[in-house]
Structures are given as C-alpha cells and as structure tokens.
Backbone as a chain_set.jsonl record, in Angstrom:
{"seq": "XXXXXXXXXXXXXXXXXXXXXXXXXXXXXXXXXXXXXXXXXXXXXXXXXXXXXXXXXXXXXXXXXXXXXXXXXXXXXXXXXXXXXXXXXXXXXXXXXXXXXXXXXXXXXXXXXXXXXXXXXXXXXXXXXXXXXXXXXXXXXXXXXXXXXXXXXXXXXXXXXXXXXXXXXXXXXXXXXXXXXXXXXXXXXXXXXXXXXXXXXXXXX", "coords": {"N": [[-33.859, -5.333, -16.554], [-35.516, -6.728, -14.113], [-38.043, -5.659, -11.434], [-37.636, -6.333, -9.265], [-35.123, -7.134, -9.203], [-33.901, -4.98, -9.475], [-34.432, -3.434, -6.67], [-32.915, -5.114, -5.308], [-29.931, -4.333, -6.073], [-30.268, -1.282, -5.488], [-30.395, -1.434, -3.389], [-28.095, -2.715, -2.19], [-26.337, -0.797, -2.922], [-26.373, 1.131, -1.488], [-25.205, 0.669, 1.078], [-23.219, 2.141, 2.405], [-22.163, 5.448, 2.51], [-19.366, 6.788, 0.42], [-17.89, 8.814, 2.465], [-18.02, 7.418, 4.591], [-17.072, 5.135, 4.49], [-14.357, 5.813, 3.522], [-13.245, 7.765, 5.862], [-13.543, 4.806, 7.624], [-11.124, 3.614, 6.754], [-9.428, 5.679, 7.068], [-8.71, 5.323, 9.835], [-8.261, 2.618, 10.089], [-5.376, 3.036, 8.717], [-4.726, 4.548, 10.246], [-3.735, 2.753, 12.751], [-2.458, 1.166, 11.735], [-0.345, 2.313, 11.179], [0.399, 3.086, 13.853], [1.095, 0.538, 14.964], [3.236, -0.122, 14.028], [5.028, 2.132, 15.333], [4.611, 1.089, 18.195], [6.488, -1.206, 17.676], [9.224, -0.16, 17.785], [11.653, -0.56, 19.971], [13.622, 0.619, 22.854], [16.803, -0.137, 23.239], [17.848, -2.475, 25.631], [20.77, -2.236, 26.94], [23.291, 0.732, 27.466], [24.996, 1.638, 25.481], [26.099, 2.671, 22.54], [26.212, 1.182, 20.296], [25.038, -1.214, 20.955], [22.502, 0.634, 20.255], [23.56, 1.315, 17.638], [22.979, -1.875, 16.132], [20.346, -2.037, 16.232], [19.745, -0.548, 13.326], [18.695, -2.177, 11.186], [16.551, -1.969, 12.379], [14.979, 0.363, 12.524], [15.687, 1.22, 9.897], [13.934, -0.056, 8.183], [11.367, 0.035, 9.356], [11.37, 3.065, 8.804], [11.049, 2.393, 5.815], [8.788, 1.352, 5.474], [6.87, 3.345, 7.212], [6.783, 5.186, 5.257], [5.987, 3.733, 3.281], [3.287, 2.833, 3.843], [1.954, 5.331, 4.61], [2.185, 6.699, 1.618], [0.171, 4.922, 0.61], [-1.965, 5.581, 2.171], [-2.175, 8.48, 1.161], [-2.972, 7.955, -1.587], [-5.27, 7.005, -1.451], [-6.883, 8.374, -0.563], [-7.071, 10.208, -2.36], [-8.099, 8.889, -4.381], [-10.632, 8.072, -3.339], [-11.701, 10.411, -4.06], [-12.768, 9.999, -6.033], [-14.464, 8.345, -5.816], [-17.974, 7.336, -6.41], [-20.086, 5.631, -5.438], [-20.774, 3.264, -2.806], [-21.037, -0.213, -3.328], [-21.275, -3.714, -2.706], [-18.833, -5.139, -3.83], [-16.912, -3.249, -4.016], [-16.593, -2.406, -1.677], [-15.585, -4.876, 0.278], [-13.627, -5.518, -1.666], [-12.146, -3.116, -1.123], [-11.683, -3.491, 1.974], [-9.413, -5.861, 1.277], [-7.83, -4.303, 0.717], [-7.007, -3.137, 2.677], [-6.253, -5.614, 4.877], [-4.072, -6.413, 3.223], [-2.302, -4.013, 3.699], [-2.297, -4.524, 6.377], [-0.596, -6.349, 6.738], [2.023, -5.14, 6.703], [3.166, -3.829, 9.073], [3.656, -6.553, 10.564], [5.544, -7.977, 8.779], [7.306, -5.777, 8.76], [8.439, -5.825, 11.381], [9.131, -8.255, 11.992], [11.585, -8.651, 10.171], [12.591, -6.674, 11.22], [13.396, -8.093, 13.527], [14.285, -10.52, 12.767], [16.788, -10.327, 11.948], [17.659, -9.454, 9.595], [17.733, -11.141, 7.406], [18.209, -13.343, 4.538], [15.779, -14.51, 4.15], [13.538, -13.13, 6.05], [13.883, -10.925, 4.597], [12.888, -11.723, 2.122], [10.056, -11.987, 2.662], [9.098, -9.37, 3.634], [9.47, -7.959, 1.088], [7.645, -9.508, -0.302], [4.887, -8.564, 1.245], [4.731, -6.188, 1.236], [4.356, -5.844, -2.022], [1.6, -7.508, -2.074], [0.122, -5.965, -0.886], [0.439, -3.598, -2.999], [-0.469, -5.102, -5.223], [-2.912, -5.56, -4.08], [-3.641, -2.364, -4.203], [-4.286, -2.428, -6.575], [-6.068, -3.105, -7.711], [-8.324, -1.908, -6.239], [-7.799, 0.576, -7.087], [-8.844, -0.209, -9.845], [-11.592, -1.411, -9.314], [-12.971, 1.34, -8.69], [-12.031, 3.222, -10.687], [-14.117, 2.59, -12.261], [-16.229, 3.697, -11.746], [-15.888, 6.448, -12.784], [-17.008, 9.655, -13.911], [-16.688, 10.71, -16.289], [-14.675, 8.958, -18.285], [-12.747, 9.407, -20.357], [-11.48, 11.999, -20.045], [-10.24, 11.04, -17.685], [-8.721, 8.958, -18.827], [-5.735, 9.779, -19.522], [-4.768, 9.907, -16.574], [-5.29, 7.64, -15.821], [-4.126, 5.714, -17.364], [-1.403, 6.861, -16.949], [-0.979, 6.205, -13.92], [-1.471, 3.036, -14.193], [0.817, 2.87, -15.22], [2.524, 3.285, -13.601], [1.924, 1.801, -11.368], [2.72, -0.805, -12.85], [4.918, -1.325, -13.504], [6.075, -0.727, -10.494], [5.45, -3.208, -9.101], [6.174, -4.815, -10.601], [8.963, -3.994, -10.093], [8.488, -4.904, -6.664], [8.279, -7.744, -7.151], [10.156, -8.475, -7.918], [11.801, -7.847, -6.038], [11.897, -10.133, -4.267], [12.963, -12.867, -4.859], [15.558, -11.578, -5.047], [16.572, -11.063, -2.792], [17.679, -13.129, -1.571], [20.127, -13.076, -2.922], [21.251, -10.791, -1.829], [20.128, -9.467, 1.174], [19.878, -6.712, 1.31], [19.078, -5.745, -1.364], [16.459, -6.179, -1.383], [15.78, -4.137, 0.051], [16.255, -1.596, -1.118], [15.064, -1.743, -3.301], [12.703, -1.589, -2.631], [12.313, 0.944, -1.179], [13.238, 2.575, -4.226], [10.682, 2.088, -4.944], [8.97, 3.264, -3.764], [10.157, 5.862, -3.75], [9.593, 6.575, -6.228], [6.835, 7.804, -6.241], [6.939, 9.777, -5.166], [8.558, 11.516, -6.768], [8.493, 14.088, -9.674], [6.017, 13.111, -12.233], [7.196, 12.832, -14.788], [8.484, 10.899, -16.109], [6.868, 9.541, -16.986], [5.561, 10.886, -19.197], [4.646, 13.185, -18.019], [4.846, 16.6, -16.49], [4.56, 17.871, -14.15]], "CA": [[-33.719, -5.673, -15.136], [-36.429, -7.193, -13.601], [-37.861, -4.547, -10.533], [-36.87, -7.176, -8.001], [-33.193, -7.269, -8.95], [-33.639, -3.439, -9.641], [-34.384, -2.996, -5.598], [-31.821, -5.316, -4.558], [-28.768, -3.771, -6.592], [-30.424, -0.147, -5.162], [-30.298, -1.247, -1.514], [-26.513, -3.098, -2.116], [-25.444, -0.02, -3.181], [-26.801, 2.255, -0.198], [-24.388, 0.366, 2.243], [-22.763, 2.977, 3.265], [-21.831, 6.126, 1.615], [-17.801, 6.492, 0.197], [-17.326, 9.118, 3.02], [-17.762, 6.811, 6.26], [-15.832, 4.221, 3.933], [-13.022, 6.28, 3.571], [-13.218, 7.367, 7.525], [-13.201, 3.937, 8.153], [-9.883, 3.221, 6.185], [-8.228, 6.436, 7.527], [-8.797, 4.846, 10.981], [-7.485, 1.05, 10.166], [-4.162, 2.701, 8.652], [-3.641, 4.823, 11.822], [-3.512, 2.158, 13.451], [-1.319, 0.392, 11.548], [1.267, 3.226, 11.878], [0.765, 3.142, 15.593], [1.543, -0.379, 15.835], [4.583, -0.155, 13.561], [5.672, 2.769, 16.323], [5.253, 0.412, 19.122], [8.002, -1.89, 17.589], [11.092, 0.753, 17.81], [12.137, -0.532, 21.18], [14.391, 1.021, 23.504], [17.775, -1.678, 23.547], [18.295, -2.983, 27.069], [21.582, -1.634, 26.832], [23.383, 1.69, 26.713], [26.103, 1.213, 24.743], [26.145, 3.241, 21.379], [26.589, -0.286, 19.911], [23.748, -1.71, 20.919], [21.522, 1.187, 19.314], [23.562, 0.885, 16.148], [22.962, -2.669, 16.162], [18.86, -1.644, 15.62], [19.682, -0.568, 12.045], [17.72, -2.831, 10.25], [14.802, -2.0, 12.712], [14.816, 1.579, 11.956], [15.407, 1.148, 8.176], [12.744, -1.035, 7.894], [10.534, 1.08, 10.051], [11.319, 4.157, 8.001], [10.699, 2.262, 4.79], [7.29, 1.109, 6.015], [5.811, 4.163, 7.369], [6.821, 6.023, 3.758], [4.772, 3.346, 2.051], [1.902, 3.383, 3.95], [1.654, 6.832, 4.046], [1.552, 6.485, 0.191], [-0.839, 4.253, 0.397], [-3.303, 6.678, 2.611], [-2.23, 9.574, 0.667], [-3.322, 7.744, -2.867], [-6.557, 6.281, -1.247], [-7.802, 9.343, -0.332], [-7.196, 10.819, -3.609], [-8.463, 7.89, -5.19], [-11.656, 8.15, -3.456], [-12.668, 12.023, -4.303], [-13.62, 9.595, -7.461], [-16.071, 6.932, -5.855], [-19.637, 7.78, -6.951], [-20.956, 5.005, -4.399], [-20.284, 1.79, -2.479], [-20.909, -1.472, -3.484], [-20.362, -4.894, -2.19], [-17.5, -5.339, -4.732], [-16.046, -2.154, -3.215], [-16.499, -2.357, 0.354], [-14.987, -6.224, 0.14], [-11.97, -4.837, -2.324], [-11.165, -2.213, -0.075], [-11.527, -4.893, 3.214], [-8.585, -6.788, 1.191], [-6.741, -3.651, 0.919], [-6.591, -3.157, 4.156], [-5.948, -6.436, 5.3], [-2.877, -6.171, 2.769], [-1.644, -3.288, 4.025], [-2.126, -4.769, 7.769], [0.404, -7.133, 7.051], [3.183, -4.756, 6.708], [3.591, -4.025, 10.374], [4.025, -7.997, 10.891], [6.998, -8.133, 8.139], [8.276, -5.133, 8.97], [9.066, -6.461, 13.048], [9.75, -9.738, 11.264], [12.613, -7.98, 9.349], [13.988, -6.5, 12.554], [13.75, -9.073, 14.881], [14.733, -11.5, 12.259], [18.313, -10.146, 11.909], [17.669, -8.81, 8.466], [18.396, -12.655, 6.672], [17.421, -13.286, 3.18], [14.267, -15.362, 4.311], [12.432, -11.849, 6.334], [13.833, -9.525, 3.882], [11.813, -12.038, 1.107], [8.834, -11.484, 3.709], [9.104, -8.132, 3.877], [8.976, -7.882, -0.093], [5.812, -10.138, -0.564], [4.113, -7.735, 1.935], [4.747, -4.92, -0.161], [3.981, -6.742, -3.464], [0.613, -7.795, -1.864], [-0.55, -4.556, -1.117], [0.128, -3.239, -4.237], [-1.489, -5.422, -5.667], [-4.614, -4.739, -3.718], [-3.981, -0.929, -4.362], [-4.127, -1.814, -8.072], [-7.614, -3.379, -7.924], [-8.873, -1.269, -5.947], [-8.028, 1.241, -8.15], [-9.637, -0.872, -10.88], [-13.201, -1.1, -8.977], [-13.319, 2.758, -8.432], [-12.042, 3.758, -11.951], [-15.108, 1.814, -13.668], [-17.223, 4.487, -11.344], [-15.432, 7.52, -13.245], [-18.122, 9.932, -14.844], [-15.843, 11.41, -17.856], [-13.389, 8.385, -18.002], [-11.72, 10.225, -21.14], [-10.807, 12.905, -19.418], [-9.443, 10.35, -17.005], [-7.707, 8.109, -19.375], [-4.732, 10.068, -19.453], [-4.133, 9.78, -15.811], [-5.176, 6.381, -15.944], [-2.67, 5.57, -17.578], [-0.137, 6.733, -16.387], [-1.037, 5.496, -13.024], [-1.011, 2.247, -14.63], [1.937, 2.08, -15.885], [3.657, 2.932, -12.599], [1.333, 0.636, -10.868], [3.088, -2.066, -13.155], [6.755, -0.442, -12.688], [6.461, -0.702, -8.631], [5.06, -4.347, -8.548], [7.233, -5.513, -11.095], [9.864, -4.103, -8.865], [8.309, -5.835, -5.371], [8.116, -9.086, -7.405], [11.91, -9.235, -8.271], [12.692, -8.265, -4.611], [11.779, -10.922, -3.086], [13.981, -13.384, -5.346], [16.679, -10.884, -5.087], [16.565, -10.904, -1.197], [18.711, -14.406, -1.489], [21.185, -12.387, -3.525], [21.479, -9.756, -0.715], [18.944, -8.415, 1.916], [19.829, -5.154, 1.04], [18.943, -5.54, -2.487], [15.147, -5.885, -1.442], [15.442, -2.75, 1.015], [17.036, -0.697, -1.701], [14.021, -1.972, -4.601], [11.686, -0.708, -1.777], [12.95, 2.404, -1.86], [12.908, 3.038, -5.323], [9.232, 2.034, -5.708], [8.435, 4.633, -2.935], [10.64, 7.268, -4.895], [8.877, 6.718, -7.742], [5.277, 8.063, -5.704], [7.646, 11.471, -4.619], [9.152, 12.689, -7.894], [7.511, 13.967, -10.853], [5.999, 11.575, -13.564], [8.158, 13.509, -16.348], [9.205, 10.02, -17.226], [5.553, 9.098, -17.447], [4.879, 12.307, -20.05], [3.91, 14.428, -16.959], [5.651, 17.19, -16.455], [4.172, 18.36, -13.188]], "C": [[-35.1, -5.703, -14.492], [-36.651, -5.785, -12.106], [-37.304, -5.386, -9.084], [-35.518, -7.164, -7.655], [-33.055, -5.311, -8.677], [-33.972, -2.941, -8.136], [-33.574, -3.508, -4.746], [-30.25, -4.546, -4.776], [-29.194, -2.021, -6.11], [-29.723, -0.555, -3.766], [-28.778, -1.977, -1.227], [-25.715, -1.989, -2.388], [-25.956, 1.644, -2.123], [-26.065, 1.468, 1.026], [-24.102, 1.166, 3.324], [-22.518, 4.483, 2.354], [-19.807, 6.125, 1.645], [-17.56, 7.131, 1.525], [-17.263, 7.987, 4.339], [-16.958, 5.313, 5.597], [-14.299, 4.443, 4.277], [-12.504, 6.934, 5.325], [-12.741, 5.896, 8.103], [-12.099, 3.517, 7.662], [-8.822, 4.033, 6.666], [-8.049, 5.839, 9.082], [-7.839, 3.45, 11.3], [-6.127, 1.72, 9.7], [-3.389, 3.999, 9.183], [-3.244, 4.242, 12.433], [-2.491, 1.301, 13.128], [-0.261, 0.832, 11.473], [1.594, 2.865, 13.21], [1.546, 1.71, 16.141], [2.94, -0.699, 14.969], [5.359, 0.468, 14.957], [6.242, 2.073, 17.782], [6.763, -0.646, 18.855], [9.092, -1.612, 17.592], [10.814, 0.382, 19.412], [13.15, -0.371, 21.949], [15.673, -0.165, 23.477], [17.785, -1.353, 24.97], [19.467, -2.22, 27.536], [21.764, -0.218, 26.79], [24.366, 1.939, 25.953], [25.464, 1.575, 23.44], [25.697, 1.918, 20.538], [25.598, -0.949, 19.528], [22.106, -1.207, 20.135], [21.298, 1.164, 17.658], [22.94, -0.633, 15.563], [21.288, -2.765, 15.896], [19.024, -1.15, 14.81], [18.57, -0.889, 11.39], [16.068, -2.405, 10.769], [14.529, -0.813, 12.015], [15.008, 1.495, 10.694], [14.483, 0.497, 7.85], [11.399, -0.061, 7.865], [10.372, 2.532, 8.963], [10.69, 4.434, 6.403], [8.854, 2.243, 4.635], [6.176, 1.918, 6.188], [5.803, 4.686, 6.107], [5.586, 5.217, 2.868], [3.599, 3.125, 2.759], [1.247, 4.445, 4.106], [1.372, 7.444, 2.378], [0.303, 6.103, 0.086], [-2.319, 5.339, 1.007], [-3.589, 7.8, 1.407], [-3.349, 9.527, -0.739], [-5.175, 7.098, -2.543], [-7.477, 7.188, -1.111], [-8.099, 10.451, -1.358], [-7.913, 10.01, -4.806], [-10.295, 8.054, -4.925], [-12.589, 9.845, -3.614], [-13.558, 11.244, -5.822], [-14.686, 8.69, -7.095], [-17.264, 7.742, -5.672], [-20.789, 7.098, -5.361], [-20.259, 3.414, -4.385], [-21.291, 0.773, -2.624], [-20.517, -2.742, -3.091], [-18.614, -5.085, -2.79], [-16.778, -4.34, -3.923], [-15.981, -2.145, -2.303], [-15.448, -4.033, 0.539], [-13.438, -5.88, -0.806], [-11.327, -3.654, -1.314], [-10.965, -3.095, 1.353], [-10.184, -5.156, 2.73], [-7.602, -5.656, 0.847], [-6.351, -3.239, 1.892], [-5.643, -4.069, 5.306], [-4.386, -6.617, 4.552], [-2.008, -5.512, 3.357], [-0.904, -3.575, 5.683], [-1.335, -5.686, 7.979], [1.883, -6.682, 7.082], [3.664, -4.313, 8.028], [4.393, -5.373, 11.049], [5.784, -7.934, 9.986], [7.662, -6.969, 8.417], [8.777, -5.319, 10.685], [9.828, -7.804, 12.857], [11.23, -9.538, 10.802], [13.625, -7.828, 10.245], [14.232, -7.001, 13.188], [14.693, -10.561, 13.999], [16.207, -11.272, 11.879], [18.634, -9.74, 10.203], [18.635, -10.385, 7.52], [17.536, -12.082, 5.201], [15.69, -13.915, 2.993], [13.176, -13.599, 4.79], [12.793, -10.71, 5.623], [12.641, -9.922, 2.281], [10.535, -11.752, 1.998], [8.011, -10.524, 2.874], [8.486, -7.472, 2.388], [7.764, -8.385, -0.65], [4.933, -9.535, 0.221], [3.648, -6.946, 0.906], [4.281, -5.405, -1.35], [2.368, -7.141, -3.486], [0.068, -7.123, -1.84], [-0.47, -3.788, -2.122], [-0.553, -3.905, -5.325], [-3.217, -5.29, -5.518], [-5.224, -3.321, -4.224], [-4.408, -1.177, -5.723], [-5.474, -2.38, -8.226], [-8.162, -2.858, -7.611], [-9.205, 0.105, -6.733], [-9.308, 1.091, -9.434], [-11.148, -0.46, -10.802], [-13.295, 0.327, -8.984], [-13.169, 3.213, -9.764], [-13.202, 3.323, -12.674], [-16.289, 2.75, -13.036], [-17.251, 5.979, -12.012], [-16.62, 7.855, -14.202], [-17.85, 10.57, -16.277], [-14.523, 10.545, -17.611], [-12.807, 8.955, -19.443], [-10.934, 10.992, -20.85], [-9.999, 12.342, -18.029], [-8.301, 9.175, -17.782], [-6.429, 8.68, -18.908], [-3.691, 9.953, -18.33], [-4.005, 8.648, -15.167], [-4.177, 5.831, -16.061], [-1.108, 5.208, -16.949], [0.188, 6.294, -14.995], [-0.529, 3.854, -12.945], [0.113, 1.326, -15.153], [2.691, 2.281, -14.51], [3.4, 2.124, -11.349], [2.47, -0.522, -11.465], [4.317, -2.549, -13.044], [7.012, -0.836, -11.13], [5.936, -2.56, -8.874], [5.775, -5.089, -9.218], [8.804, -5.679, -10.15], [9.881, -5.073, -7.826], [8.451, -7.059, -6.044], [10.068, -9.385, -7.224], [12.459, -9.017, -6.798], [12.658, -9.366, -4.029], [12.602, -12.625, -3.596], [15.026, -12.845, -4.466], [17.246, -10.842, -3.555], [17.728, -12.05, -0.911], [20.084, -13.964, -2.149], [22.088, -11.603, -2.41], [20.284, -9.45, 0.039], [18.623, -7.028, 1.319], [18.896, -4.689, -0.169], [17.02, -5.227, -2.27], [14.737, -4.241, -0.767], [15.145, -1.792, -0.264], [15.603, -0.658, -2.847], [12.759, -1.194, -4.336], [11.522, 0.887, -1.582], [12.888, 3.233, -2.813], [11.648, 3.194, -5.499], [8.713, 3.521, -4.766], [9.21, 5.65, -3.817], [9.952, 7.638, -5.815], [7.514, 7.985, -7.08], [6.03, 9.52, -5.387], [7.924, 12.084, -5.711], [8.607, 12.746, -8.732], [7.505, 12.845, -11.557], [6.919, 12.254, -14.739], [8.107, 12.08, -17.181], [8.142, 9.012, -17.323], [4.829, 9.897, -18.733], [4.094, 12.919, -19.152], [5.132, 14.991, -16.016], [5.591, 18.112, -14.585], [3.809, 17.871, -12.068]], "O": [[-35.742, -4.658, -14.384], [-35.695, -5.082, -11.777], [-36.682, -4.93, -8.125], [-34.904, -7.174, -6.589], [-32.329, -4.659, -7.927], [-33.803, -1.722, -8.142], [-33.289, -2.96, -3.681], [-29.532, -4.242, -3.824], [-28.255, -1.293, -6.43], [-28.727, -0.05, -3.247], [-28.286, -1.829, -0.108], [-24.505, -2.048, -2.169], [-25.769, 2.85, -2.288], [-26.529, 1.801, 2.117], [-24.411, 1.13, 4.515], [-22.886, 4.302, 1.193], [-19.103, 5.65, 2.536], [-16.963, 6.319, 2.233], [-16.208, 7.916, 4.968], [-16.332, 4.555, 6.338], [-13.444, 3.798, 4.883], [-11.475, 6.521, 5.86], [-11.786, 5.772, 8.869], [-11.83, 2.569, 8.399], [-7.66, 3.644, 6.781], [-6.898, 6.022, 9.476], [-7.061, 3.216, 12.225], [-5.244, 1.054, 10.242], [-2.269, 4.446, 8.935], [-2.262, 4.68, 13.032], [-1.746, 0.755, 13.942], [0.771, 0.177, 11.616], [2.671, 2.462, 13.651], [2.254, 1.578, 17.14], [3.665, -1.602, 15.387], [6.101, -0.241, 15.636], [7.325, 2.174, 18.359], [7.744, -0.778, 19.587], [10.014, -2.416, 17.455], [9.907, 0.93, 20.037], [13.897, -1.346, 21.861], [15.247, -1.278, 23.785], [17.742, -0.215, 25.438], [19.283, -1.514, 28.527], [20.851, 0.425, 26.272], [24.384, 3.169, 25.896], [24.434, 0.99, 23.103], [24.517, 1.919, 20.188], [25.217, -1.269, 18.402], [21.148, -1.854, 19.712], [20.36, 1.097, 16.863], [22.384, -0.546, 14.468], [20.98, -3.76, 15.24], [17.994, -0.484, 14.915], [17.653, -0.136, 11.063], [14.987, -2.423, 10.18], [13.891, -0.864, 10.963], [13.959, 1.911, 10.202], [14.269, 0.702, 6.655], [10.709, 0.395, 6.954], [9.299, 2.878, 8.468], [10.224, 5.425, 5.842], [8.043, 2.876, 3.958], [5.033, 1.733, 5.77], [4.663, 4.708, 5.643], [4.693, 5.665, 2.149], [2.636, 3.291, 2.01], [0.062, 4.565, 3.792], [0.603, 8.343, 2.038], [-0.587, 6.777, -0.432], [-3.327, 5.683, 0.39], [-4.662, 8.03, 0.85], [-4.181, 10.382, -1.044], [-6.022, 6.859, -3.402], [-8.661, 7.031, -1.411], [-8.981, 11.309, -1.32], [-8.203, 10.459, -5.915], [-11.115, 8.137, -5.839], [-13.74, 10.175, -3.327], [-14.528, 11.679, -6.442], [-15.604, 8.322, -7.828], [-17.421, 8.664, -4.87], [-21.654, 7.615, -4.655], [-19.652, 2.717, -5.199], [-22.372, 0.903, -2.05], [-19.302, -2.94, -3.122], [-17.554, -5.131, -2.165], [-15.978, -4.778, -3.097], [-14.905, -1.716, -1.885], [-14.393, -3.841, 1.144], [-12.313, -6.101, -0.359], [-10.166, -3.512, -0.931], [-9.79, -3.274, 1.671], [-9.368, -4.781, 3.572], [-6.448, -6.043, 0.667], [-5.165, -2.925, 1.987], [-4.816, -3.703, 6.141], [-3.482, -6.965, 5.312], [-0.942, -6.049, 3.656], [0.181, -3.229, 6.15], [-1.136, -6.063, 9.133], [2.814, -7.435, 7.366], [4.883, -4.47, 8.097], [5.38, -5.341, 11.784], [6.882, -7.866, 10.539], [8.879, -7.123, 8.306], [9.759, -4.63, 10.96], [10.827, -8.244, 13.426], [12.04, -10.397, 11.15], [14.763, -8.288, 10.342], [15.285, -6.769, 13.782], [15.488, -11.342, 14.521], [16.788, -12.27, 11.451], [19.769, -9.763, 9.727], [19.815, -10.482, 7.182], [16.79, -11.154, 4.886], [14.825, -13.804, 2.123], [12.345, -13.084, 4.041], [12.254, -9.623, 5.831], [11.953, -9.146, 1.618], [10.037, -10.75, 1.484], [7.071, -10.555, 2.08], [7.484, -6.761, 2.312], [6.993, -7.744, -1.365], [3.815, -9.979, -0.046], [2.716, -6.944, 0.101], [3.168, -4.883, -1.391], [1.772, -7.156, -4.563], [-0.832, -7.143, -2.68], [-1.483, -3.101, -2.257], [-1.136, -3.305, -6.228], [-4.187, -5.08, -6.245], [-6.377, -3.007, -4.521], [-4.951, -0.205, -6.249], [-6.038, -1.877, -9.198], [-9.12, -2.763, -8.378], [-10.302, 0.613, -6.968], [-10.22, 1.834, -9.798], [-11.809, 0.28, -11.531], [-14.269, 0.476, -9.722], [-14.213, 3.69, -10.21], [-13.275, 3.736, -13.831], [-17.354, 2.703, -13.651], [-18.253, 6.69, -11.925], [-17.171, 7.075, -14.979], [-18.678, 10.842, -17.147], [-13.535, 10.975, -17.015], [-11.668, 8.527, -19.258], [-9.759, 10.924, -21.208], [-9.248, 13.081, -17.391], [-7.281, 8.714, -17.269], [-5.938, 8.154, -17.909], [-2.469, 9.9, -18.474], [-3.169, 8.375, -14.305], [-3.39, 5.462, -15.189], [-0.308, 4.311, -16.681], [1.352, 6.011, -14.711], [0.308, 3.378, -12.178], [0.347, 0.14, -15.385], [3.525, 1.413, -14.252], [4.237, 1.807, -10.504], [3.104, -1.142, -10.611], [4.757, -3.639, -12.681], [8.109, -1.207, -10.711], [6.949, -3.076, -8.402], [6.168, -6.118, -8.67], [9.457, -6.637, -9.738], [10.76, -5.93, -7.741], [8.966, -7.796, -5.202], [10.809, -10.175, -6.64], [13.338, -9.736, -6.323], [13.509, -9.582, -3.167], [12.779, -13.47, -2.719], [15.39, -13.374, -3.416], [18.424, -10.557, -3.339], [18.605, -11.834, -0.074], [21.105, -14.574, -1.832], [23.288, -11.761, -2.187], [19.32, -9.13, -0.656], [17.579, -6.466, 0.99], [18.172, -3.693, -0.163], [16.407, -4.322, -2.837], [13.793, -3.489, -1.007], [14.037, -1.291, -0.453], [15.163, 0.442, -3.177], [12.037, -0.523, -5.074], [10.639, 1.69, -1.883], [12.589, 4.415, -2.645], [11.232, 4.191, -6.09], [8.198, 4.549, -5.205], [8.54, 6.228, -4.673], [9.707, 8.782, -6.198], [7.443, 9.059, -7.677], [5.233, 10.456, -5.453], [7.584, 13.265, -5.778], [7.991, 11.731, -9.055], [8.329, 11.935, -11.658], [7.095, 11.496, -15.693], [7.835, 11.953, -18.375], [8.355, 7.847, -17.661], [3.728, 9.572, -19.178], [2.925, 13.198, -19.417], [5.935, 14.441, -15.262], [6.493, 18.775, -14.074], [3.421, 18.613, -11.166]]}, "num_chains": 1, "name": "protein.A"}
C-alpha cells in the first residue's frame, strides 16, 4: 500500500468513532417508535364498536414496535463488536435505518388500509427489507471480529436464524393473497424466534 492510499484509508476510517454511530442509530429508531405511537388514533366515535373496529391498527402496531425493538436490541449488541467505522459501515448502517424507517409507513398503511391482502403484502416486504439490511450489516461488522473462531459458533447460529426469519418474511408476502392474517401470524413467529431460546439452534441458553 502505497503511503498515499495508506493516509486516505486512515482518515476514512476516523469518521466517526462506533460510539456516536451507535448514538446516532439509537436516536433515528426512537423516533421511529414515536411516530408509530402517533398513529394509534383516538376513533371519532364512542361506541365500543368503533374501538374494536381498530384491531388491525393495534395488531399491527404491537407487531411493529416488537420488531423494532429487536432490531435496537440486536444492534446494540452487535455493535459492542465494531472495532471502527468505515465508509462501508456508516453507508450499511444508513440503509439499515432507512429500512427500518419504512416500517412505520406499512405499518399505518396496514391500518388505514383495512387490513386487504395488497397492505398486509406491504407490510411483509417492510419487514423482509429490514432484515435484510440487519443481515448485512451484520456481515460488515463480523469481518471486524478480533477472534472470529471464537465467534464462529455464534455466527452461525445467528445465521441460520437470520435465514429462518427472512425466508419466513419472503413467503409472507405471497401468502398475504391467501389470507392477511397469514402474513400477521409469519410476523409473529419470526419475532418469537428473537424471544425464546436457540435450543433448536444447539444453544441451550
């Protein structure tokens, strides 16, 4: 490496450091809770009826905050591993963000849309998108790991339920023409998966 490239690839990778990265990510997906929150709106009405009749918003809503709350939870565990930022990384995390910032949109879409098979497919290509982001992102940060052996293992198994949940989001959003429900319900599962042990990953804990 020439010393020319060897002071540009120094000073691309003094951007920023991971912590005001990861600050700045816990910030963009407060906000994207908050503006989920604004969309539970009071019905006009008072009529029992009319509240039941917001269902879909609140199930939606409920599904939504669970997975982006995943998503924080795993980002911030993800980055106790980044060494240092990088264009590649600062620009991969940007597009996980911007992923994630679309699930507010499909999830109002969902409720206002009367829960059809068209905004429940939405709703699923949201989700599907952002996991996909999460799984690159992953990618760029794991290649920073300083004993990736001693990380394989959890590699792994990350991996595989990385491939488990997106396989899932993919078939919802077919399946949505089948039933609405069917995508809610797929949604669901993939979030389950992130709550209960991996046992049925070979991790017992």
């Amino acid at each position: 490496m020439s010393p020319r490239t060897s002071v540009i690839a120094s000073m691309t990778e003094k951007i920023m450091g991971p912590a005001r990265l990861e600050a700045f990510s816990d910030g963009v997906l407060a906000v994207i809770i908050t503006i989920m929150v604004l969309d539970l709106k009071v019905p006009a009405s008072r009529d029992p009826a009319a509240l039941l009749a917001l269902w879909p918003t609140f199930l939606s809503y409920l599904l939504s905050y669970l997975v982006v709350a995943i998503y924080w939870v795993n980002h911030h565990r993800l980055f106790h591993l980044c060494r240092r930022v990088n264009n590649t990384l600062l620009w991969v995390n940007i597009l996980y963000l911007f992923c994630i910032s679309l699930i507010p949109f499909a999830t109002a879409y969902l409720g206002a849309g009367g829960f059809t098979a068209f905004s429940a497919a939405i709703y699923g290509s949201s989700m599907l998108l952002a996991n996909l982001a999460a799984f690159r992102l992953r990618g760029v940060i794991a290649a920073q790991v300083e004993d990736p052996a001693a990380f394989a293992e959890v590699h792994r198994r990350t991996l595989m339920k990385g491939y488990v949940s997106a396989s899932l989001y993919a078939a919802s959003i077919p399946l949505a023409y089948v039933h609405p429900a069917v995508t809610l319900v797929l949604c669901f599962v993939v979030a389950a998966m992130y709550f209960l042990p991996d046992a049925w990953l070979g991790e017992s804990d």
